[in-house]
N, C-alpha and C positions, 0 to 999 in steps of 0.2 A: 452615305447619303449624298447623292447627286442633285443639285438646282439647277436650270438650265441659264446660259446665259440672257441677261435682259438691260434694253436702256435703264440708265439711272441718271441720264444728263442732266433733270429739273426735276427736283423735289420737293413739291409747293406745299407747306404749310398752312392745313384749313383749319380755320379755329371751330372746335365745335359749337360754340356756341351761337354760331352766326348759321341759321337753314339756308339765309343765302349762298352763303359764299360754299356750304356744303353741295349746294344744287347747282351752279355755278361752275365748281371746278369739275363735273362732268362734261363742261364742252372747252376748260382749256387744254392746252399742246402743252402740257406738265406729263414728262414721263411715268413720275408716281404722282400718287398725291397721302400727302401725311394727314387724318382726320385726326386735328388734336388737341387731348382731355389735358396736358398737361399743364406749366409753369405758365403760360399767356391770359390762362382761363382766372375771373376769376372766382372767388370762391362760393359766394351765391350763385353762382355761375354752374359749377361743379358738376350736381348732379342731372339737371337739363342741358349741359352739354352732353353726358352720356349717354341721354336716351335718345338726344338728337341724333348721335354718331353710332349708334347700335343700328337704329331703322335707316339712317343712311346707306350704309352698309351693307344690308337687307334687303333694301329696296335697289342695288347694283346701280348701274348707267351706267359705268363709267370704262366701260368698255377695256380695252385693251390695257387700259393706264394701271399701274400696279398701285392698290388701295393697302395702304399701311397706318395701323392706327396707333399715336402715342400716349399712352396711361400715365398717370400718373407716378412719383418716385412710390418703391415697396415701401417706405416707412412712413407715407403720407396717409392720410384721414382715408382717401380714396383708391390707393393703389390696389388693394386687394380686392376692392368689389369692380375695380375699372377689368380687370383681368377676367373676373366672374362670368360678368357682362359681354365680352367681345371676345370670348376664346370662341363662340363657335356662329359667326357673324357673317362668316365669309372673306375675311382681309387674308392679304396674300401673306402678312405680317406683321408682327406687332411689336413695337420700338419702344424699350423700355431705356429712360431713364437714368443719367447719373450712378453707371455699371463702373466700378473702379477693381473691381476684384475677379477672381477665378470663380470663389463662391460667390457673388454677385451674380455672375449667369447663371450658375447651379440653379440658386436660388429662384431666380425671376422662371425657367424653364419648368422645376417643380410645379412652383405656381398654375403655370400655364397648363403644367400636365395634369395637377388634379381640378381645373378647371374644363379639362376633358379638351384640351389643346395639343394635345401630343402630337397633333400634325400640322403644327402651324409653325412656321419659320420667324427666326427673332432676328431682330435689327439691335444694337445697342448704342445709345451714347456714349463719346464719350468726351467728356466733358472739363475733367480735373488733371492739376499735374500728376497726380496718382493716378490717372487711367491712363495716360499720356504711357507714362512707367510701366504700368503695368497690362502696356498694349498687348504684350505678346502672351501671356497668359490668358489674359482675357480672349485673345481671339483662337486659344487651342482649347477654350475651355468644352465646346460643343460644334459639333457638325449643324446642328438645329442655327445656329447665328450666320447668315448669311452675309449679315452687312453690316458694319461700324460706321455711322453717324459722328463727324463732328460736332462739336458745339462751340465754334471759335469764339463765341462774344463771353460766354462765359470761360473761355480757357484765357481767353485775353485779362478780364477781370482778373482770376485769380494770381493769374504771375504778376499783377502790378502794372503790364505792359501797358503799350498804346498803340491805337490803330494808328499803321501809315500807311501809303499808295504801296508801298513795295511788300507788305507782309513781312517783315523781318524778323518779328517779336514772337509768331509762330511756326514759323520756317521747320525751325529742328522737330518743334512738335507734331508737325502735318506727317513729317516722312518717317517719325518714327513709328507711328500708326501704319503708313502705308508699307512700310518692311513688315510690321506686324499681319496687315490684311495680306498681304500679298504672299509673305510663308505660307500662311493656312489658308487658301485659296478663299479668302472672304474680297466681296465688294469693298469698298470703303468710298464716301461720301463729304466732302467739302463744307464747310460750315457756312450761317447765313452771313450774308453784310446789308447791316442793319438800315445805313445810310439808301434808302432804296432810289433815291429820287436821283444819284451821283451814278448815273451807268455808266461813264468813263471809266470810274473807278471798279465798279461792279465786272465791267466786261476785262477791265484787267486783271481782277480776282478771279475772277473765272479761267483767264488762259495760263494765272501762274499754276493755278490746282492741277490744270490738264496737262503742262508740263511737268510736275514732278510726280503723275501718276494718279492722281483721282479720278474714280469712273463719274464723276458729277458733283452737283453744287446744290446746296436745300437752297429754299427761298422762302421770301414771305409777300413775296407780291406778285399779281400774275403779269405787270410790266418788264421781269425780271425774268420768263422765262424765255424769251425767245435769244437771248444774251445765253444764259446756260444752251441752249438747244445749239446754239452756233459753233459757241466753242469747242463743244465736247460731240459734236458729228463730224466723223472721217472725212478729209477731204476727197473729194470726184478721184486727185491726183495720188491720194494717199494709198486709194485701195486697186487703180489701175495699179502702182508701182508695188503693193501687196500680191498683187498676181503675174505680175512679171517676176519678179524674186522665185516665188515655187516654181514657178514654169524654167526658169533657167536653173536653177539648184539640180531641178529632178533632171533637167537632161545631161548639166555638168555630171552627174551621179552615176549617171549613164553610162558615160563615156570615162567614167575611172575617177572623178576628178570631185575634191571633197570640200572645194571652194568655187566661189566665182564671181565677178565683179560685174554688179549692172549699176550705171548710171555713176561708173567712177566711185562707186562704194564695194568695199568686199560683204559678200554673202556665207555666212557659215548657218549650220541647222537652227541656232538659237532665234535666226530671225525666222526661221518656215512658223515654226507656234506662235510667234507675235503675227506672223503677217495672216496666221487662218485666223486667230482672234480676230482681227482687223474686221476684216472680211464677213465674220459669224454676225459680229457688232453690226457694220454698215449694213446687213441684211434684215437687221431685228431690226434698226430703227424703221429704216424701208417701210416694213411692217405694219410697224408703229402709227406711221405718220399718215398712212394712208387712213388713219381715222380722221387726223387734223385738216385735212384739208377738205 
C-alpha cells in the first residue's frame, strides 16, 4: 500500500465544537486541518461536537487541505461511536489517540474496518513515554498508518519535564520517533506549543523539528500557521541546488565517475533520493498554495 507524497507543514487543530472555527479553517493556509472530537472538547460538548464534524466533513470546502479527524481514546465513553460516525465521512484520515502499543493500532484499525473504514488511512498519537518506546513497533504495526502525531505537552507532562526555548527535555524523544517513522516509511508530525502568543519561541520550535527531520508542526491557532508554512517550505536555493546535484551526479555517472562535488560538497546516490524528495515536496506545496492565495 502506497500514499502519495503530501504537505504536512501546518496541522491546525479545530475543535469541533466550535461551527465557526470548523467553517473558518476552509479558507486558512493550514496544510491539514485536524476536526477534533477528542481531549479539548468538553464533555457536554461530546456528542454535538460529533455531529458538527461528521456534516463538516460532508459538506467538504476545504479543498486541497488534508481533512483528518480525531476521535476520541478506544476506552472512552465515546471512542467507539466517534469511529462509527466518521469511518465513512469522507476524511483523508483518522487520528486516533494515545496508541502506545502494536495491538493498540491492531486494534483502533479493526475498529475502523468494521466500521466499514477499511480504506481509510490512520494517523496515530503518540503521546507517552511507552509510545516513545514503543515507537518502532508501533510504526511496523500497519501500512494503513501513515503518520505519527506527536503530543509534546503531554509527553512533557509525563516525564516530569519542563518547557524550555531550546526543547532539550524532548529531544531524544522527538528522534526516536523519527528513526521509527522514517524505517517504516511513515510521516511523522511535531507537537503543539501551547504558549501561542510567543512566536519567537514557536518559530524556533518549528526550525528545531525541521532540522532533525519532522515533515511539520500541529497547531492550535491560525496565527501560528504561517510560522510552520515557513519553516518547513524548501528554500527557492534549496531546490535549485536539489537539481543541480542530479544533473551533475547523472553526467559524473556518465562519464565513469561515482562521485562528484558541487558547491564544495561531495555528492554520492544517497543524496539523488533526498534531493527528488525535495523536489516532489517543493511541487506539492506549489500546488497547495495556489488555493491560499
Amino acid at each position: 500500500m502506497s500514499y502519495p507524497l503530501r504537505p504536512r507543514r501546518s496541522m491546525l487543530y479545530v475543535p469541533g465544537c466550535n461551527t465557526h472555527y470548523l467553517e473558518r479553517a476552509r479558507t486558512l493556509a493550514a496544510d491539514s486541518v485536524i476536526l477534533d472530537l477528542g481531549d479539548p472538547i468538553l464533555i457536554d460538548a461530546k456528542l454535538q461536537s460529533r455531529d458538527n464534524v461528521v456534516q463538516a466533513a460532508r459538506q467538504g470546502g476545504y479543498g486541497k487541505r488534508e481533512v483528518v479527524i480525531r476521535v476520541n481514546d478506544l476506552d472512552s465513553l465515546w471512542g467507539h461511536d466517534d469511529i462509527q460516525a466518521v469511518a465513512n465521512v469522507g476524511a483523508d484520515a483518522i487520528l486516533f489517540p494515545n496508541i502506545e502499543s502494536r495491538e493498540d493500532v491492531l486494534r483502533a484499525q479493526q475498529l475502523l474496518d468494521d466500521a466499514g473504514g477499511s480504506h481509510v488511512p490512520m494517523m496515530v498519537m503518540i503521546e507517552s513515554p511507552l509510545a516513545v518506546l514503543n515507537a518502532k513497533e508501533i510504526a511496523a504495526a500497519s501500512e494503513r498508518v501513515i503518520c505519527m502525531v506527536m503530543a509534546t505537552s503531554d509527553l512533557i507532562s509525563q516525564l516530569h519535564a519542563r518547557v524550555t526555548h531550546e526543547r532539550s527535555a524532548i529531544l531524544t524523544s522527538l528522534s526516536l520517533v523519527i528513526l521509527a517513522a522514517r524505517a517504516y516509511g511513515k510521516g511523522v508530525i511535531d507537537g503543539i506549543t501551547s504558549d501561542f502568543k510567543n512566536m519567537h519561541s514557536f518559530e524556533y520550535a518549528c526550525r528545531i523539528g525541521r532540522d532533525i527531520g519532522m515533515d511539520g508542526k500541529s497547531l492550535v491557532h491560525p496565527a501560528q500557521i504561517a510560522y510552520c508554512n515557513d519553516a518547513y517550505t524548501p528554500q527557492r536555493s534549496e531546490v535549485e541546488h536539489a537539481r543541480l546535484i542530479i544533473k551533475a551526479l547523472k553526467e559524473a555517472n556518465e562519464a565513469g565517475r561515482g562521485t562528484v562535488v558541487v558547491n564544495d560538497k561531495l555528492v554520492e546516490h544517497h543524496h539523488i533520493k533526498a534531493a527528488q524528495r525535495l523536489i516532489q515536496l517543493a511541487e506539492a506545496i506549489s500546488e497547495l498554495e495556489e488555493e491560499f492565495i
